[in-house]
C-alpha positions in Angstrom: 0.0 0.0 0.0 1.4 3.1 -1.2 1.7 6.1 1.4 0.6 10.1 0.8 4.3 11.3 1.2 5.7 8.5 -1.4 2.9 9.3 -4.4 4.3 13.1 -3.8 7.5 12.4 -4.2 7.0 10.1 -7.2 5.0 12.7 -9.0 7.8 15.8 -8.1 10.5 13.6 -9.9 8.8 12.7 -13.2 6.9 15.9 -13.5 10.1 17.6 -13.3 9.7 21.6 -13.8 5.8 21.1 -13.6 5.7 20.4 -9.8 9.2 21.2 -8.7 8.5 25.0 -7.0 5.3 23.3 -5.6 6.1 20.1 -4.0 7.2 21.4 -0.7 4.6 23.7 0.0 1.5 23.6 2.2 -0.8 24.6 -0.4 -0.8 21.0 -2.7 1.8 20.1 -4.7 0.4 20.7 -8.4 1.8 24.3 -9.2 -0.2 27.3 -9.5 -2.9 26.7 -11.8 -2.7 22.7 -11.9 -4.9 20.6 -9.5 -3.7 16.9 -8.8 -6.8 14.1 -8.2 -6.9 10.5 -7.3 -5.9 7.9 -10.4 -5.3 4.1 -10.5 -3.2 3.0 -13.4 -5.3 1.9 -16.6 -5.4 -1.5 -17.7 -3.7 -0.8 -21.3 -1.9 1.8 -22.9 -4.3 4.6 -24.1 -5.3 3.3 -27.3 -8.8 4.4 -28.0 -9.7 1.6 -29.2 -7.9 -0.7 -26.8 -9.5 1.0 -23.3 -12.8 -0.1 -21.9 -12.1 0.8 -18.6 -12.8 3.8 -16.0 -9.2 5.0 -15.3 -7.8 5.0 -18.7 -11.3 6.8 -19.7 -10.5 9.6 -18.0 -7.3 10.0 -19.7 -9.3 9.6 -23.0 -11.5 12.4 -22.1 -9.2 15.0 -21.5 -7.1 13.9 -24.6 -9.3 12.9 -27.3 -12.8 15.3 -28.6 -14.3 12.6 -31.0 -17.3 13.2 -33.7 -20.0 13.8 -30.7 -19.2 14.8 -27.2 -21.9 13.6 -24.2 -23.1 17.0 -22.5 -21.6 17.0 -18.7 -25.2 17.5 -17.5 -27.3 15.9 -19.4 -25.7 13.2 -21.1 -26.9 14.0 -24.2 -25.1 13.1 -27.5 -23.7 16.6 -29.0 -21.8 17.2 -32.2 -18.2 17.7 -31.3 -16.1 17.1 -34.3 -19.1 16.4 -36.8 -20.7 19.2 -38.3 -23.8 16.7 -39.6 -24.7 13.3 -39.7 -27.3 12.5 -42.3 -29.1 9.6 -43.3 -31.0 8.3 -45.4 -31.5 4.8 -44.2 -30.1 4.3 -40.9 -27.9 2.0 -42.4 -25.8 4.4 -44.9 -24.5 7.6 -42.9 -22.7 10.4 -44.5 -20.7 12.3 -41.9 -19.3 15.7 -42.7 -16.2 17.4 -40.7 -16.1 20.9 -39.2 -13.2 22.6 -40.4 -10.1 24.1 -38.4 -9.2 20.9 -36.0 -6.1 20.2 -35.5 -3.9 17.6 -33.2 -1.6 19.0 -30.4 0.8 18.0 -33.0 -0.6 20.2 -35.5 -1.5 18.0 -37.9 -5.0 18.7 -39.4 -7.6 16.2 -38.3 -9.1 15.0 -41.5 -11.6 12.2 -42.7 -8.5 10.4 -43.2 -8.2 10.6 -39.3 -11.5 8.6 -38.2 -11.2 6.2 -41.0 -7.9 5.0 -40.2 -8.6 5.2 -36.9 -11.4 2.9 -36.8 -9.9 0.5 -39.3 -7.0 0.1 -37.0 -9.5 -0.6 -34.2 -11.4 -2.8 -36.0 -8.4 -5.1 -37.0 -8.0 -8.5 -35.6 -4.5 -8.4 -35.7 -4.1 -5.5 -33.6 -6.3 -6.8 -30.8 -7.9 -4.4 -29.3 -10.8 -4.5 -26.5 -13.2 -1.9 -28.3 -13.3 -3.6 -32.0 -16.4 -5.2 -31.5 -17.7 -1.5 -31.6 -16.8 -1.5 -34.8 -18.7 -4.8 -35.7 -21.9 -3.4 -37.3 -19.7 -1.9 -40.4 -19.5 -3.4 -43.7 -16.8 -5.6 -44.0 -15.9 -6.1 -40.1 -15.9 -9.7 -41.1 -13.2 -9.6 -42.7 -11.2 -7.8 -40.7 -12.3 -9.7 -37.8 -13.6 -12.7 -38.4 -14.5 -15.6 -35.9 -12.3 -17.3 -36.8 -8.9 -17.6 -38.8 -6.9 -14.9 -40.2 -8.4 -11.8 -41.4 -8.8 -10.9 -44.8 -8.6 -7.7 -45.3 -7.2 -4.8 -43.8 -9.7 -1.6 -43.9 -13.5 -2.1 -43.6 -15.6 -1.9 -46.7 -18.1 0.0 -45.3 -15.7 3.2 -44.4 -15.1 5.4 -47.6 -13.2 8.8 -47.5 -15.3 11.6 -49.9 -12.6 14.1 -49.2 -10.5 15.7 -46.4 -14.0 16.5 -44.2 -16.4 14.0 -45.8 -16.4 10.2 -45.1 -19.5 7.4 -45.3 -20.2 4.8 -43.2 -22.0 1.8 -44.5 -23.4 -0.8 -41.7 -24.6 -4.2 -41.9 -28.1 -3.9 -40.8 -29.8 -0.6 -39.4 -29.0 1.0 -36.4 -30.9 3.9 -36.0 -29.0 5.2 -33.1 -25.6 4.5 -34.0 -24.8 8.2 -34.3 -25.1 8.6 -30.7 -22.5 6.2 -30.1 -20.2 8.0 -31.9 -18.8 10.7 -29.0 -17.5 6.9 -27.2 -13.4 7.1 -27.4 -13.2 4.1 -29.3 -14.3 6.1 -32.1 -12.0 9.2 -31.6 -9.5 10.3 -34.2 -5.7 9.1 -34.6 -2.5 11.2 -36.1 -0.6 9.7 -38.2 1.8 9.6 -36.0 0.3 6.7 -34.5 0.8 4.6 -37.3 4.4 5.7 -38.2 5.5 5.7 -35.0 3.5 3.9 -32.9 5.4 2.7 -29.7 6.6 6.2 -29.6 2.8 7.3 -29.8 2.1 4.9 -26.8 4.5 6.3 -24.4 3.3 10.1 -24.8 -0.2 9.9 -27.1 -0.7 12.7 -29.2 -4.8 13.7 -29.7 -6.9 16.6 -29.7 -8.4 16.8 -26.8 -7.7 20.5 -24.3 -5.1 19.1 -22.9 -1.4 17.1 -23.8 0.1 14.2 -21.7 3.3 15.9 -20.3 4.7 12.1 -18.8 3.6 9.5 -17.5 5.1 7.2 -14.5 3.3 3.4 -14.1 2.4 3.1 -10.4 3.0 7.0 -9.7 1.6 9.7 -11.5 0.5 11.2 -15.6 1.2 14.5 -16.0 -1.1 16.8 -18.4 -0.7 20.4 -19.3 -3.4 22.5 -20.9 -2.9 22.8 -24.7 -3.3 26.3 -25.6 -4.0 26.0 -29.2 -7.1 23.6 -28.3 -9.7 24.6 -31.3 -12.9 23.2 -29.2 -15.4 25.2 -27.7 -14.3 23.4 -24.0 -11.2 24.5 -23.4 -9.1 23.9 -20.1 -10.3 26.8 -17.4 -7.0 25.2 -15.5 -3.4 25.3 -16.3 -3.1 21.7 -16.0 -4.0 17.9 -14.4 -1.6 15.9 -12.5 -3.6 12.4 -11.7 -1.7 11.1 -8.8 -1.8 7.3 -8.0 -3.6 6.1 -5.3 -3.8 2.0 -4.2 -6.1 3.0 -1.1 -8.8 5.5 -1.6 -9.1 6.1 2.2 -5.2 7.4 1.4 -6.6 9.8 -1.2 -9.8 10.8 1.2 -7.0 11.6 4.0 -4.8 13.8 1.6 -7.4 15.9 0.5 -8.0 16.6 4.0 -4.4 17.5 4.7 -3.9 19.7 1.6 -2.0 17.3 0.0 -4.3 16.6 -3.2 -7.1 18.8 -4.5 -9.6 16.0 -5.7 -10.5 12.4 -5.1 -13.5 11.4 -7.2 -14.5 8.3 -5.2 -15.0 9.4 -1.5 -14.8 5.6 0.4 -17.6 4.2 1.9 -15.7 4.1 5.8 -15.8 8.3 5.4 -19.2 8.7 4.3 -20.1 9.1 7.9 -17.9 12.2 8.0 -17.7 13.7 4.8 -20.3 16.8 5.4 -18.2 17.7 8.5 -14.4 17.2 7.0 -15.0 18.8 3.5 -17.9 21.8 4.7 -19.2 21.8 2.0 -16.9 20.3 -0.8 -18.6 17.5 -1.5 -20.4 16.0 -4.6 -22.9 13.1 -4.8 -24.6 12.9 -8.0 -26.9 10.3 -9.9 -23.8 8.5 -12.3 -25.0 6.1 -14.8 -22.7 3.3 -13.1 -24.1 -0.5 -12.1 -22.8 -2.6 -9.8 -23.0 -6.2 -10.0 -21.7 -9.5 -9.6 -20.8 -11.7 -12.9 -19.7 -14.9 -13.4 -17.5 -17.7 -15.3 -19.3 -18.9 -18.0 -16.4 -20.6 -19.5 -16.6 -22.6 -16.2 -19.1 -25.4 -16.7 -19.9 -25.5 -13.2 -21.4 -22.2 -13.6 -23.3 -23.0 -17.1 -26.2 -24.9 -16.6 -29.6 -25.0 -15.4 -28.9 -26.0 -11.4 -26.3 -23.3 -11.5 -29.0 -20.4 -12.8 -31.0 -21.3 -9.8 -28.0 -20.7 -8.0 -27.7 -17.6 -9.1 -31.0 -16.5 -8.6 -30.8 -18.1 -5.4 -27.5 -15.2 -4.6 -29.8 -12.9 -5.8 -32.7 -13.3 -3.6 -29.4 -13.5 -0.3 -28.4 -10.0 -0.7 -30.2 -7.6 1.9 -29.5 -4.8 -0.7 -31.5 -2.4 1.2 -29.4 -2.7 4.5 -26.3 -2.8 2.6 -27.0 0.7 0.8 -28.2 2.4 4.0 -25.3 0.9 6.4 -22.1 1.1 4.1 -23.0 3.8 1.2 -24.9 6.0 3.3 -27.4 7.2 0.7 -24.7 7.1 -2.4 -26.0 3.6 -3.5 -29.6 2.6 -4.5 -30.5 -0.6 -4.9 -31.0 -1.8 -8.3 -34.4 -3.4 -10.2 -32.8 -4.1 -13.5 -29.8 -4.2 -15.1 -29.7 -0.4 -16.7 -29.6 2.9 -14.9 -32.1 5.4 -13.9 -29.8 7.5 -15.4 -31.6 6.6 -18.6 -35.3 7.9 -17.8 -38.1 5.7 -18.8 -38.1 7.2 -22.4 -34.1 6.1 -22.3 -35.4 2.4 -21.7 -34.4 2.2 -17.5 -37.6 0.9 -16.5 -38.0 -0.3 -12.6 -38.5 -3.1 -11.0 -38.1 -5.4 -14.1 -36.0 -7.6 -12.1 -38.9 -8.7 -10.4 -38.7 -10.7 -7.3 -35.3 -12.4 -8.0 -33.9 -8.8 -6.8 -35.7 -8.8 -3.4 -34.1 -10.1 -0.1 -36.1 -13.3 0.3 -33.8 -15.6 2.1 -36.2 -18.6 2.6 -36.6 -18.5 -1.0 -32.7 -18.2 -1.4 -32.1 -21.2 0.6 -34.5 -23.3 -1.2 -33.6 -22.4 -4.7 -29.8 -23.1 -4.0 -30.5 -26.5 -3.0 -32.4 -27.3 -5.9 -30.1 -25.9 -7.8 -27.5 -28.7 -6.4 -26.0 -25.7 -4.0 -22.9 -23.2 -4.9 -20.7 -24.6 -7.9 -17.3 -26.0 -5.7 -19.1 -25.8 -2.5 -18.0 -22.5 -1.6 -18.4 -18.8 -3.3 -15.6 -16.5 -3.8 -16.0 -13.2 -5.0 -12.7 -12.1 -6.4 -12.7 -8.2 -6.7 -9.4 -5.6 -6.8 -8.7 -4.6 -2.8 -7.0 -1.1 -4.3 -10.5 1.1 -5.3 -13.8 1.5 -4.2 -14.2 0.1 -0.9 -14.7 -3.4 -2.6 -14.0 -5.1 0.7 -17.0 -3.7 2.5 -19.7 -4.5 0.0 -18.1 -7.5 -0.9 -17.8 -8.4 2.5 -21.2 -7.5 3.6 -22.9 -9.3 0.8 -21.2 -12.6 2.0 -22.3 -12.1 5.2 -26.1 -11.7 3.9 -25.8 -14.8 1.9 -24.1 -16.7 4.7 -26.5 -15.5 7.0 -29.7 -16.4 4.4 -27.9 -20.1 4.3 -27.4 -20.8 8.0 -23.8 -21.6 6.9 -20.9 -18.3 8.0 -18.4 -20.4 5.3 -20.3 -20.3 2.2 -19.2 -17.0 1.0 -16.0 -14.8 1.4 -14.1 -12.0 -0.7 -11.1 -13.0 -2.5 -9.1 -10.2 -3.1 -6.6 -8.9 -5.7 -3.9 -6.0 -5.1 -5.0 -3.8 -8.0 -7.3 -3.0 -10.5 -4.8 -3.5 -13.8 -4.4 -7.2 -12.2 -7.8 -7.2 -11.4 -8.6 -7.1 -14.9 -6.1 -8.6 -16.8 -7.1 -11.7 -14.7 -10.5 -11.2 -16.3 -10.1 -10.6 -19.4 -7.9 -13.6 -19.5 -10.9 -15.7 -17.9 -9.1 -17.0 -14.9 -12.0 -16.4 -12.3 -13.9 -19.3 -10.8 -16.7 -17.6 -9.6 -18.3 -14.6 -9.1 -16.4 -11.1 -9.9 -17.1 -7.7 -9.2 -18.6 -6.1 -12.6 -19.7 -2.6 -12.5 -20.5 -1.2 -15.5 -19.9 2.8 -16.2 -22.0 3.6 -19.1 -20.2 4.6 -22.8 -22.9 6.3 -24.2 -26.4 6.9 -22.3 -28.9 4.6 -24.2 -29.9 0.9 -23.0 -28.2 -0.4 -25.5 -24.8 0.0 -23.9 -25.8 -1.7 -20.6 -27.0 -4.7 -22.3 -24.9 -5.5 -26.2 -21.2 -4.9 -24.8 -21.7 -6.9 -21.6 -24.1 -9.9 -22.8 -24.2 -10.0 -26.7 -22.1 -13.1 -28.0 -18.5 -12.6 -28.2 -19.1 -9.0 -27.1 -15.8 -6.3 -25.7 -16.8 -6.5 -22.0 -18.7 -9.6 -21.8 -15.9 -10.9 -19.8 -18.0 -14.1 -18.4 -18.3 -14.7 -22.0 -22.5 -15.7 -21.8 -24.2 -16.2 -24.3 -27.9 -16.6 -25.6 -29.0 -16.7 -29.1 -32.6 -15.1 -28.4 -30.7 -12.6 -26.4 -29.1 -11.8 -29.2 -31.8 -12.0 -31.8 -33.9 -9.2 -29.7 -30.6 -7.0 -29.3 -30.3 -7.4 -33.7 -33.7 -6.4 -34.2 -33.5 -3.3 -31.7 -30.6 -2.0 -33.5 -32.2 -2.0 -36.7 -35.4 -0.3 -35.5 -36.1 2.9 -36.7 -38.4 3.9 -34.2 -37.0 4.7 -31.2 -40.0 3.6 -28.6 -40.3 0.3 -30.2 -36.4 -0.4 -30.5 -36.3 0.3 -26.3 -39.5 -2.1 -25.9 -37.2 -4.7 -27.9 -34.1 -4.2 -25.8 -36.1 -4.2 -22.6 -37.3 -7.4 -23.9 -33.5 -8.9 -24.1 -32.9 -7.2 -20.8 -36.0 -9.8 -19.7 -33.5 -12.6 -20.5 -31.0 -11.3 -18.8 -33.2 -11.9 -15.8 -34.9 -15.0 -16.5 -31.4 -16.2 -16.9 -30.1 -14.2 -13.9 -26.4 -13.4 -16.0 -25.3 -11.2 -13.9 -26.8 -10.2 -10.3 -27.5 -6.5 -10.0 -26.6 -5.0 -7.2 -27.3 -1.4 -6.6 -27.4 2.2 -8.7 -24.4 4.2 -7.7 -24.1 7.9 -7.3 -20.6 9.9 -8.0 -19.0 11.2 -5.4 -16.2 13.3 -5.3 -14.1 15.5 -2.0 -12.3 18.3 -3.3 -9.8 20.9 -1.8 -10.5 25.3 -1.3 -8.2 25.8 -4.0 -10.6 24.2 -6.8 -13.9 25.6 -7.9 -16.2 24.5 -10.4 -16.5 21.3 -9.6 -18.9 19.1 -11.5 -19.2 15.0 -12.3 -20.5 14.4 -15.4 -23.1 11.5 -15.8 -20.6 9.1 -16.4 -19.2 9.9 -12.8 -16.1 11.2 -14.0 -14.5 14.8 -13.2 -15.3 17.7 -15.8 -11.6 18.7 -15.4 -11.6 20.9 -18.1 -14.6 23.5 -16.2 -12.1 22.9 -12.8 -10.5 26.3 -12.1 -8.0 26.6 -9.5 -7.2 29.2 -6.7 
């Protein structure tokens, strides 16, 4: 566990001149104009394409301005880049550029800049996380097929008009894919990243209001406003150092002391105190993040009939209610469905859907277990990262409620890894043998992204790899509705099989929460529960 004074040091000594006047003084340590906040260290290097996770995101944010950009109030898909989107279809999109972008590189940012981009994403042999985003495009087959070598190197459905014109031909409809589009995994690549590209991936080069100054694993990124930004957002600060934290209570503490101006999760142990130590400075805000609980499917033990039983035995265990009031303190609710309120009812969140197999029934619990031929190995072990969080506390207070619901204190404990990069590249890899922590931050606000990436065949993030072919079927024909009421009664329909099937247990709705310093002002968390640095002023 890393200590407050050893992340300050670590961050003087790679930011260099950045921090050096600053570090000794009282007043933080990130120079005037520059506010540090709590980091963990993303899974991947920050390849747009490559990063479906919350700490490399935020990078992403600050570094990349894509086609759309999601309003930090509402949510709402916004032209960024695009100047228009038209259709005639749904299926065949023409997508005109506005003019005077530029990379912090000074390259122009041209068609040329998306379409390589995604074709490079899209690519089997580069392997990265997001391609499936890229999977309703003509031609995706072929650069990513099932199976075998891929055939061909650029998608068929991505033609370049001219320098601020390209098309996009899909596979099927998808009347919504526009709003998809401010997602990172779509954003625009120099060419530097093609011609240099392990050069690119130890200091990325985008577009975004601000430029990665340096970058230390397991200590600190450094980024510096970019002054030439062409966006209508640009940085109200001088610059972000993100400061490495392995214990969040560590961050909480430092904030207190002066010694870091933001930490955008505020553990559950402070909750209690948090109106009292930051008077005022506090932030707890409706996020469109899920938490829940997923499992092995690529473990047979946890792929057949007895085992969904099982499952929505677990279910039925958790006192979700207590658990909400008594650790989060009013910054969880407990979740009916697999989606978000976030959403609205128009946005396809509708309540309650998960029926009874989301109320605390333990009777019930008990008896479905046993039929179900009781927990898969004869005891659960719910593998989260120790490092972010407060994993520990939930995790340890839903074992107790499901020891508790089966007369049996052994049935259920955590299993804990050190950090969130191991976390998930143990995950991804599909090493777990049974239950994992799986909270989903939303991409994009529709219901589509809480249901296709984590439970569509073959999907980026359905790391239990489940599958279900009507599942599937409903998602296609949602996708290619043009009406937007009847496509959310079809996905609402798959997100019934996600229940009937219990695929993953939902836990509760989480709020963002953030602690932040007297030298900051300004401070907002968007719906994706991640800082608006850019609005953050300082002093």
């Amino acid at each position: 566990m890393r200590g407050a004074t050893h992340a300050r040091w670590a961050a003087c000594v790679i930011a260099g001149g950045l921090l050096a006047t600053a570090c000794g003084s009282g007043g933080g340590f990130g120079g005037a104009g520059v506010l540090t906040s709590s980091w963990g260290d993303p899974q991947n290097p920050l390849e747009p394409a490559n990063t479906n996770e919350v700490q490399g995101g935020k990078v992403l944010d600050m570094v990349f301005r894509g086609l759309k950009k999601y309003d930090p109030r509402t949510g709402k898909a916004q032209n960024m880049l695009a100047e228009r989107i038209d259709t005639p279809d749904s299926r065949n999109f023409t997508i005109r550029l506005k003019g005077g972008w530029t990379f912090s590189d000074g390259e122009k940012v041209t068609a040329h800049s998306f379409v390589d981009a995604w074709n490079y994403g899209a690519g089997l042999k580069n392997n990265q996380k997001n391609a499936y985003f890229f999977g309703y495009i003509d031609g995706y087959d072929k650069v990513h097929p099932e199976s075998g070598a891929q055939s061909a190197d650029t998608l068929s459905g991505l033609k370049v008009v001219d320098d601020r014109t390209f098309t996009v031909k899909l596979n099927q409809k998808f009347s919504t894919f526009p709003d998809t589009l401010g997602y990172a995994a779509y954003a625009p690549l120099p060419r530097a990243f093609f011609t240099d590209h392990a050069a690119w991936l130890k200091k990325p080069v985008g577009n975004g209001p601000y430029q990665i100054e340096s970058y230390a694993k397991g200590s600190a990124m450094s980024l510096k406003k970019w002054d030439a930004y062409p966006g209508p957002d640009p940085a109200q600060n001088v610059g972000v150092t993100l400061l490495v934290y392995t214990d969040s209570n560590t961050a909480y503490t430092d904030v207190l002391a002066g010694n870091l101006d933001l930490v955008d999760d505020v553990p559950a142990t402070q909750l209690k105190n948090v109106d009292t130590d930051l008077n005022g400075r506090y932030i707890n805000t409706p996020a469109g993040i899920l938490q829940t609980l997923a499992f092995p499917y690529y473990d047979p033990k946890w792929n057949t009939d007895g085992a969904r039983k099982v499952r929505t035995g677990l279910s039925m265990a958790i006192n979700r209610k207590q658990i909400t009031e008594t650790i989060f303190r009013g910054t969880r609710t407990p979740a009916t469905d697999w989606t978000s309120p976030v959403l609205g009812v128009a946005g396809g969140f509708k309540a309650g859907l998960c029926g009874p197999a989301c109320d605390y029934d333990p009777a019930q619990a008990k008896k479905l277990i046993q039929e179900g031929g009781g927990i898969p190995g004869g005891r659960l072990r719910i593998t989260y990262n120790a490092d972010t969080g407060s994993h520990k506390q939930w995790v340890d207070a839903v074992c107790n409620s499901i020891n508790n619901a089966l007369d049996n204190d052994k049935a259920c404990v955590g299993n804990p890894i050190g950090t969130f990069a191991d976390f998930r590249n143990q995950t991804t890899g599909h090493k777990m043998t049974g239950p994992f922590r799986a909270g989903w931050q939303m991409d994009y606000p529709l219901i589509q992204n809480f249901l296709q990436p984590l439970y569509y065949t073959g999907a980026s993030s359905n790391d239990g790899l489940w599958s279900d072919k009507r599942f599937d079927g409903l998602v296609d024909r949602a996708n290619a509705e043009t009406d937007r009421a009847t496509a959310v009664r079809l996905f609402q329909q798959a997100e019934e099989v996600v229940r009937d099937n219990m695929a993953a247990i939902p836990l509760w709705y989480q709020n963002g929460s953030a602690g932040y310093t007297d030298r900051l002002s300004h401070v907002a968390l968007n719906p994706f529960s991640v800082p608006v640095y850019n609005e953050i002023k300082v002093g």
